[in-house]
C-alpha positions as CSV (number, residue, x, y, z in Angstrom):
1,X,47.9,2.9,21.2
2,X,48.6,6.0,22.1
3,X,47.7,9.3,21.2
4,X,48.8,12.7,22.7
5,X,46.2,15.0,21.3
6,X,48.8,17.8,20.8
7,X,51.9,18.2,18.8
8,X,55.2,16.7,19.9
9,X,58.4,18.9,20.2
10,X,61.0,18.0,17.8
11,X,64.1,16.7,20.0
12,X,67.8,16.0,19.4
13,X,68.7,14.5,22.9
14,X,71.7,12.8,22.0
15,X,75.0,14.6,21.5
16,X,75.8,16.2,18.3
17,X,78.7,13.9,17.9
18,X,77.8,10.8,18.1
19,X,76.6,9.0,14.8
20,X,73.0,8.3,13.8
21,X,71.6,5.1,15.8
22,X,71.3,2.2,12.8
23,X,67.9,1.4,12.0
24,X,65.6,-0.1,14.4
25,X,63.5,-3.7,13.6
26,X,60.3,-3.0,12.3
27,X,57.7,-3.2,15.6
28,X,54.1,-3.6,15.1
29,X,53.1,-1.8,18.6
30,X,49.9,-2.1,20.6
31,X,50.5,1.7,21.3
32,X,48.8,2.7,17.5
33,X,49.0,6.2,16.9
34,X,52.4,6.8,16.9
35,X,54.5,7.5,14.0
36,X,56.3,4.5,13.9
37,X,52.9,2.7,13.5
38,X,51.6,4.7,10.9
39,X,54.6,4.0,8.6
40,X,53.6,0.2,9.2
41,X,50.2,1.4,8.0
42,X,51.3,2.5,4.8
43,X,53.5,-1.0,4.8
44,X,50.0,-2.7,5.0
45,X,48.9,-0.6,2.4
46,X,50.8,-0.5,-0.1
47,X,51.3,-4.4,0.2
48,X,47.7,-5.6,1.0
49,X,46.8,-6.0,-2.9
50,X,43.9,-3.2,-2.4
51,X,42.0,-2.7,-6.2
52,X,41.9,0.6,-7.8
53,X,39.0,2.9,-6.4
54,X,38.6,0.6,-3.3
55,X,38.3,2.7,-0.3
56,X,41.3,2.2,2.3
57,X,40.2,0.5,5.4
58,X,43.5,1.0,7.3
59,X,42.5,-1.6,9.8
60,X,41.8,-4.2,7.6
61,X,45.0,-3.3,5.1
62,X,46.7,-3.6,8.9
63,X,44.8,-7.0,9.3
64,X,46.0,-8.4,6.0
65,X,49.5,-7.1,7.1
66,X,49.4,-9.2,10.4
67,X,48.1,-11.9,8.8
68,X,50.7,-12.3,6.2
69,X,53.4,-11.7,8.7
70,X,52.3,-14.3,11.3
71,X,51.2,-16.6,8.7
72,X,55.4,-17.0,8.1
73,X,56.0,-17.6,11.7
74,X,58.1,-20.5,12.0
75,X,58.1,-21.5,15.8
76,X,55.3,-22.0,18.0
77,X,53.3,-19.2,19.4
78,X,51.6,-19.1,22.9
79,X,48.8,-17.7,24.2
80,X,46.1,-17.9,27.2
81,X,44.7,-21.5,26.7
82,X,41.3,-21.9,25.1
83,X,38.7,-22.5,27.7
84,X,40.5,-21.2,30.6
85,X,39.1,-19.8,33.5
86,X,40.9,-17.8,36.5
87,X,41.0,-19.9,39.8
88,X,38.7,-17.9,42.2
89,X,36.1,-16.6,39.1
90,X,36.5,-13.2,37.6
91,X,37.4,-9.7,39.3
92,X,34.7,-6.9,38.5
93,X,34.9,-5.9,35.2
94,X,36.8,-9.0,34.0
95,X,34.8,-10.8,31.2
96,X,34.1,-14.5,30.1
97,X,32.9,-16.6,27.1
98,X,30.2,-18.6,27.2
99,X,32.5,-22.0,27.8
100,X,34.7,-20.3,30.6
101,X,37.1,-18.6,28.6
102,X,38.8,-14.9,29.2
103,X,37.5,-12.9,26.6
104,X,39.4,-9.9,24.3
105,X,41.9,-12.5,22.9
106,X,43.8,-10.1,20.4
107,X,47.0,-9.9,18.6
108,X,49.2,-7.0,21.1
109,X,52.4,-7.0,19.3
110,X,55.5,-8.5,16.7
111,X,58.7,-7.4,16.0
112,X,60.6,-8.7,12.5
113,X,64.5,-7.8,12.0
114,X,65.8,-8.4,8.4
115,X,62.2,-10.0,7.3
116,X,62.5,-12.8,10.2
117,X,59.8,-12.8,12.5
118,X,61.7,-12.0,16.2
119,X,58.6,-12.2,18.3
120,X,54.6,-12.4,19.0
121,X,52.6,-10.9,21.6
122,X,48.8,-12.0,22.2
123,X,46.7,-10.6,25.1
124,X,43.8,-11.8,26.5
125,X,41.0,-10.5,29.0
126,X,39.7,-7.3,29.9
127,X,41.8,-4.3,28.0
128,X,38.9,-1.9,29.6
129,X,39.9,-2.7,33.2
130,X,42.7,-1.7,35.1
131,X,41.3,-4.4,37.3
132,X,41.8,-7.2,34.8
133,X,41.8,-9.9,34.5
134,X,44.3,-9.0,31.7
135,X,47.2,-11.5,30.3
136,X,49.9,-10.7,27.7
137,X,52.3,-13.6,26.2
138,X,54.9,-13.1,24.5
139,X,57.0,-15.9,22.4
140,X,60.5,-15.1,21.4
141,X,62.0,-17.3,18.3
142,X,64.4,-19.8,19.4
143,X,67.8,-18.4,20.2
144,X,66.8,-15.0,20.8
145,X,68.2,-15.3,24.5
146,X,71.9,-15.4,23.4
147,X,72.0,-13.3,20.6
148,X,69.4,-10.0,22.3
149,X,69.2,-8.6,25.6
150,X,65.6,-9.3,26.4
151,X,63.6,-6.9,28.7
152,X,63.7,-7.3,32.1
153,X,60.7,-8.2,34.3
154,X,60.5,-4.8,35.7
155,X,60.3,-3.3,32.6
156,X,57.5,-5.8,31.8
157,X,55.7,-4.6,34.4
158,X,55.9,-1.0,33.7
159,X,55.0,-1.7,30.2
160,X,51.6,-3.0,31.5
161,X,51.0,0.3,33.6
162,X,52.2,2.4,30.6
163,X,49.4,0.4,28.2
164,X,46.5,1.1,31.0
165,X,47.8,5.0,31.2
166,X,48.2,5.0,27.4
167,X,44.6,3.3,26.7
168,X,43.0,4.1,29.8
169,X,44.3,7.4,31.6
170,X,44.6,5.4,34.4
171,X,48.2,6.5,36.1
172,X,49.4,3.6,38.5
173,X,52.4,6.1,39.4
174,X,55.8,5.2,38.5
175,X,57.7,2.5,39.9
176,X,58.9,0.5,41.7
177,X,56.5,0.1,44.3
178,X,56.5,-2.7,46.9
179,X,58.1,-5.5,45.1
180,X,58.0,-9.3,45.6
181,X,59.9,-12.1,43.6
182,X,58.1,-15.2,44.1
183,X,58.5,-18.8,42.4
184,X,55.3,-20.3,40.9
185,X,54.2,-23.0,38.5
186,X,52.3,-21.7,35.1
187,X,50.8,-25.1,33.3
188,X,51.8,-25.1,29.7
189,X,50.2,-27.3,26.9
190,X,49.3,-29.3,30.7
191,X,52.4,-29.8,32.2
192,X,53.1,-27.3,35.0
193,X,56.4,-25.3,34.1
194,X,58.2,-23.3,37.0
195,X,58.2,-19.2,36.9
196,X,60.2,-16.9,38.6
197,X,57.9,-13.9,39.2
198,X,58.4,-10.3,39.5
199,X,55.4,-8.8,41.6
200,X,54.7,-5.2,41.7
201,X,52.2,-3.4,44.1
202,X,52.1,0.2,43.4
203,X,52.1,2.2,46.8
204,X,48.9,4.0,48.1
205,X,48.8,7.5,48.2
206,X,49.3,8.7,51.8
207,X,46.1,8.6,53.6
208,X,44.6,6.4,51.4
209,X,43.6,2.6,52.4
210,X,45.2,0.1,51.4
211,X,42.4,-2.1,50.0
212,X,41.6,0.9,47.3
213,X,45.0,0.8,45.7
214,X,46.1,-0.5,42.1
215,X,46.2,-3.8,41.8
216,X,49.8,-5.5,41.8
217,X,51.2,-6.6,38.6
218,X,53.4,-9.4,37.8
219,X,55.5,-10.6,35.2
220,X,57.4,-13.9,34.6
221,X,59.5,-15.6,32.4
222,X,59.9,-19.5,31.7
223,X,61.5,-22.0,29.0
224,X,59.1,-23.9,26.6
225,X,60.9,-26.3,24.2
226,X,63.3,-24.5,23.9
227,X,61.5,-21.2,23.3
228,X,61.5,-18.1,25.8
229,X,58.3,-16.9,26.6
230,X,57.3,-13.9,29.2
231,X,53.8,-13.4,31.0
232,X,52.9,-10.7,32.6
233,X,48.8,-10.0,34.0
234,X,46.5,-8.4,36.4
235,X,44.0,-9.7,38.2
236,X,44.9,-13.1,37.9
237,X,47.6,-14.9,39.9
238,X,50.2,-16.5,38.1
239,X,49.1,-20.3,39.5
240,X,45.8,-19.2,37.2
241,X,47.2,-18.8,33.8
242,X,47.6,-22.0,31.6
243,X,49.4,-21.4,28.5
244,X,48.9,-23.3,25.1
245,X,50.6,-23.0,21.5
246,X,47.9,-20.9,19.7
247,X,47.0,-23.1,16.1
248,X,44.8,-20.3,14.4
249,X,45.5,-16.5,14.5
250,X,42.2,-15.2,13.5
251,X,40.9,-15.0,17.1
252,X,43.9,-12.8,17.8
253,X,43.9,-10.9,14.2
254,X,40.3,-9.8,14.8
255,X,40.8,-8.9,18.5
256,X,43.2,-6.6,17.7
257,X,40.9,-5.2,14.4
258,X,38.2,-4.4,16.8
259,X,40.4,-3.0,19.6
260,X,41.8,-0.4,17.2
261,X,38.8,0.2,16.0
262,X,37.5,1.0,19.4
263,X,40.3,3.0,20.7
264,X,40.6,5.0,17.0
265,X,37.0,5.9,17.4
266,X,37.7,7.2,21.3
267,X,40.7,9.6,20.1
268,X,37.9,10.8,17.5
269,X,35.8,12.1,20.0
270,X,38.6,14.1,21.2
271,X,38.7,18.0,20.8
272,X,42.3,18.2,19.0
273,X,44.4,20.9,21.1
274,X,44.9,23.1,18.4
275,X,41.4,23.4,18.4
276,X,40.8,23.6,22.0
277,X,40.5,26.9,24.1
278,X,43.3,27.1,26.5
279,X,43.5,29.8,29.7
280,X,45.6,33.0,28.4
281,X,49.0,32.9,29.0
282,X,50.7,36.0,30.3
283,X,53.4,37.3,29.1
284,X,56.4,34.2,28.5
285,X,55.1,32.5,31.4
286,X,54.2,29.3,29.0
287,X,57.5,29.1,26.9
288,X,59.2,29.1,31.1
289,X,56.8,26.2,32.3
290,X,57.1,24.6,28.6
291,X,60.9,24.7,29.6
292,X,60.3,23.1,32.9
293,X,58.2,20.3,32.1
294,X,61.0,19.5,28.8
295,X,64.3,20.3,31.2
296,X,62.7,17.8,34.0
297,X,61.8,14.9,31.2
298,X,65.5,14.9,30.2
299,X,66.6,14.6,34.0
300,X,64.1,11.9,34.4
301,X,65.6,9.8,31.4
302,X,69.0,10.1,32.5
303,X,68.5,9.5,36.1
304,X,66.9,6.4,35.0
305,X,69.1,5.7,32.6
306,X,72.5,6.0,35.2
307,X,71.0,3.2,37.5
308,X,70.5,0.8,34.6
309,X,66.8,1.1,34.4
310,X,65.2,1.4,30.4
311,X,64.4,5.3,29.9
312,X,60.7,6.2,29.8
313,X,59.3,9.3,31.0
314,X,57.4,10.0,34.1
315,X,53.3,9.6,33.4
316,X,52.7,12.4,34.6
317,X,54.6,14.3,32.1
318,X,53.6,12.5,29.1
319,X,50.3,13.2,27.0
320,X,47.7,15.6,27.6
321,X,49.7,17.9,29.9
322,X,52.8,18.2,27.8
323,X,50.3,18.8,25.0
324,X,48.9,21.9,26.0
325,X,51.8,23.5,27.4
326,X,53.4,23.3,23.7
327,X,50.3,24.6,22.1
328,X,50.1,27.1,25.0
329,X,53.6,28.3,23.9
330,X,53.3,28.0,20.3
331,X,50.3,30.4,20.8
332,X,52.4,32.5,22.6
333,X,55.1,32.6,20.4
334,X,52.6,33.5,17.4
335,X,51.2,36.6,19.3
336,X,54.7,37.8,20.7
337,X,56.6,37.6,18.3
338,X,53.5,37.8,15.7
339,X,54.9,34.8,13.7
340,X,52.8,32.1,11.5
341,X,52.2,29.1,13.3
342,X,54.9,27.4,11.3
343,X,57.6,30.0,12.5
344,X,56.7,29.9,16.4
345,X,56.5,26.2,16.0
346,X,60.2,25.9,14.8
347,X,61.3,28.7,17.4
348,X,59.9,27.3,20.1
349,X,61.0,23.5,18.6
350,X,64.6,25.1,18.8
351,X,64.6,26.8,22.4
352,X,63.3,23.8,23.8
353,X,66.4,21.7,22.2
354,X,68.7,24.3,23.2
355,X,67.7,23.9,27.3
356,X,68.0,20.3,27.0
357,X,70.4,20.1,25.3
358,X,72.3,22.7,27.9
359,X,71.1,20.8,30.9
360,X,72.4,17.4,29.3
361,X,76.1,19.5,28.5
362,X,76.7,21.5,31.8
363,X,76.2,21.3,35.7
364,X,75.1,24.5,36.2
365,X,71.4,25.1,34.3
366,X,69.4,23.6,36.6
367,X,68.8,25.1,40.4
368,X,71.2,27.7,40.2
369,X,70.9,31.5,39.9
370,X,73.2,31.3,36.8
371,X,70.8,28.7,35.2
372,X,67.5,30.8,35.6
373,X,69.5,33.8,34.2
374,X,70.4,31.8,30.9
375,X,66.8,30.5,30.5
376,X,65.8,33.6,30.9
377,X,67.7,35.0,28.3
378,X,66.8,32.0,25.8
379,X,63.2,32.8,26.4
380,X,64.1,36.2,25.6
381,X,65.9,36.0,22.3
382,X,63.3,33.0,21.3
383,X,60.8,35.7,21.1
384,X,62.0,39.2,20.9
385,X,65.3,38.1,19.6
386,X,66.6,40.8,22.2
387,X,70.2,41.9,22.6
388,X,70.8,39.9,25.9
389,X,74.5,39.2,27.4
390,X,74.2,35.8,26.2
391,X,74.1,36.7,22.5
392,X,77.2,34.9,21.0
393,X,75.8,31.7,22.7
394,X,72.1,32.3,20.7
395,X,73.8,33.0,17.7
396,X,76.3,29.8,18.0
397,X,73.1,27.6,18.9
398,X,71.2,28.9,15.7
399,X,74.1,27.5,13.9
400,X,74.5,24.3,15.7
401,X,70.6,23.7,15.8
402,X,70.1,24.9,11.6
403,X,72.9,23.0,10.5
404,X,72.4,19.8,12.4
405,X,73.6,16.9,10.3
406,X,70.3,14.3,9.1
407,X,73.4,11.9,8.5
408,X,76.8,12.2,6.7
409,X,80.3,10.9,7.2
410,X,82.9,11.8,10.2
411,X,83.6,14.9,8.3
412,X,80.5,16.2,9.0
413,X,80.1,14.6,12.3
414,X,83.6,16.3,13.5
415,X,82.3,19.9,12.2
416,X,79.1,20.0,14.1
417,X,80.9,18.4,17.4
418,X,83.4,21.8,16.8
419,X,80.0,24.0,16.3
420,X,78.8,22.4,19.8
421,X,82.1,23.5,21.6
422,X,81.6,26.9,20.1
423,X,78.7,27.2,21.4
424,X,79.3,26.0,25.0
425,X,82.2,28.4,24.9
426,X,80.0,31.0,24.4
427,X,78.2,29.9,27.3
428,X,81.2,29.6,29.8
429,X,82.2,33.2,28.4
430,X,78.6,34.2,29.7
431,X,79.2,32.7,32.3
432,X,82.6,34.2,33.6
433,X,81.0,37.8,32.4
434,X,78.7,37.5,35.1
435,X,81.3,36.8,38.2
């Protein structure tokens, strides 16, 4: 459920040449906040059967949603057993029913592709604690294994730390740290079922002892009847867990009600960063360190994805940090180049895009004299639209970036991938000028 508190940049990673990605399945997230979730919001909505003059109650339009959705699931779901308790009692923090259950059962997540229901997360435990004890289960529909590349246990894992950094502001650091794979036995519906385990201890900060670290996660995947179905938890060892096919979703639909409800009413108490008083910038110094923080999140993705790994930024680029330095440089912008909020918005929106966009194109823009010179001169032009060397490269951007295709045939496709060698022309020309 995630909320940035700032306004995102608008980004065109990709290359101009390429064809729009088809559309993705429909996700219901645990990370609410996010613009894909409010689209299933309206979804809810609009489809909940609401009377005239009713107030909207988003979370229980959401509810109804969820309800209908899973109510058409045609395969068994599982879940944390009813009545379960962790061997060894509960870690601090960790809470129980009064029969010996982990409390916080909730619905987590469900994806549906082409109105078939693809999957169902529940979670179970303490959401508060990045101690746990904290489960998520996640049943796949039969024959999803042959037909989808499912996530690998890593990413499980990371997931897990990204919820607690997302929910919490907890940062567990990124990943790996020291890893085990282990074999264990998880007891489904009674019967114990054999796991492969990926275990994940996140490495203490130097100096720091050893006992006051993060606790490990782990994440596992097993066969049930013919069904796939992932765990992955904290604070509880794997031997621990005992899964069971859940018969009634209410438990989960209301858990997740009240958990939104909780985390919508933390974001409230938020001061929105538009609204916040930053430190004064000086001079362009927050459109460079804007740059910085944007030009290192592309590296990051593609670093990760050249070894195979699933992108996802660094935490400790995403959120609240990245929020202010935007707002920091849309401020700017306003008051250097005395623009409306609107206009420094979209001119910063486009520098940013045209750095990344450079960095992801050449060799040269990052750690090099050549590549401080051209931000430099971006910075520049974004605000005082100054006559600097690198003008036919600005001007061949503005193009690129103003007549960007939202979709289209090859024709179109083929002219903007000429406007994009145009424009690193103009760069290389730049580039040679200054030998």
């Amino acid at each position: 459920m995630r909320e940035s508190g700032g306004r995102h940049q608008k980004r065109d990673a990709g290359s101009s040449g390429s064809a729009p990605a088809p559309d993705r399945p429909v996700r219901e997230d645990r990370f609410a906040g996010r613009p894909a979730d409010r689209s299933l919001d309206r979804s809810a909505e609009q489809g909940a059967g609401r009377p005239a003059g009713r107030p909207v109650d988003r979370f229980a339009d959401q509810e109804e949603f969820s309800r209908r959705t899973l109510a058409a699931a045609d395969f068994p779901v599982y879940g944390v057993a009813a009545g379960q308790a962790p061997a060894g009692g509960v870690p601090a923090g960790g809470t129980m029913t009064a029969d010996g259950a982990l409390a916080g059962e909730a619905l987590a997540a469900f994806e549906t592709s082409g109105g078939e229901l693809r999957w169902v997360e529940v979670q179970c435990g303490d959401w508060r604690s990045a101690a746990g004890p904290y489960v998520t289960v996640r049943t796949y529909r039969p024959g999803a294994e042959p037909g989808e590349r499912l996530p690998e246990l890593e990413d499980l894992v990371e997931d897990e730390r990204d919820r607690v950094y997302e929910q919490l502001g907890v940062d567990e650091g990124d990943g790996p740290g020291r890893v085990r794979a282990l074999r264990a036995w998880i007891t489904v519906d009674g019967e114990p079922c054999a796991v492969e385990v990926h275990e994940d201890r996140p490495v203490p900060e130097p100096g720091a002892p050893a006992a006051d670290g993060p606790e490990p996660v782990w994440a596992g995947r097993l066969r049930v009847g013919g069904l796939t179905v992932t765990v992955c938890a904290r604070g509880v060892a794997p031997g621990a867990v005992e899964l069971g096919a859940i018969g009634d979703f209410e438990d989960c639909l209301r858990g997740r009600t009240e958990l939104l409800r909780d985390l919508a009413a933390r974001r409230a108490r938020r001061v929105p960063v538009e609204e916040r008083e930053l430190p004064p910038a000086v001079g362009m110094e927050a459109h460079r360190a804007l740059i910085a923080q944007s030009v290192a999140e592309s590296a990051a993705i593609e670093a990760q994805v050249r070894v195979g790994r699933t992108p996802r930024l660094p935490r400790g680029l995403r959120g609240e940090v990245g929020a202010v330095r935007w707002e920091a440089a849309v401020r700017q912008q306003m008051r250097l180049a005395t623009e409306t909020r609107e206009e420094a918005a979209a001119a910063v929106t486009s520098m940013v895009n045209h750095l990344n966009r450079l960095s992801q194109q050449t060799h040269w823009l990052v750690g090099t004299a050549e590549g401080e010179a051209a931000v430099e001169e971006v910075v520049r032009y974004t605000v005082f639209a100054s006559e600097v060397a690198s003008l036919p490269a600005q001007r061949a951007w503005a193009q690129l970036w103003r007549e960007r295709p939202g979709g289209g045939g090859a024709g179109v496709w083929e002219e903007q991938r000429l406007a994009e060698q145009l424009w690193l022309s103009a760069w290389e020309q730049w580039r040679a000028a200054r030998r």
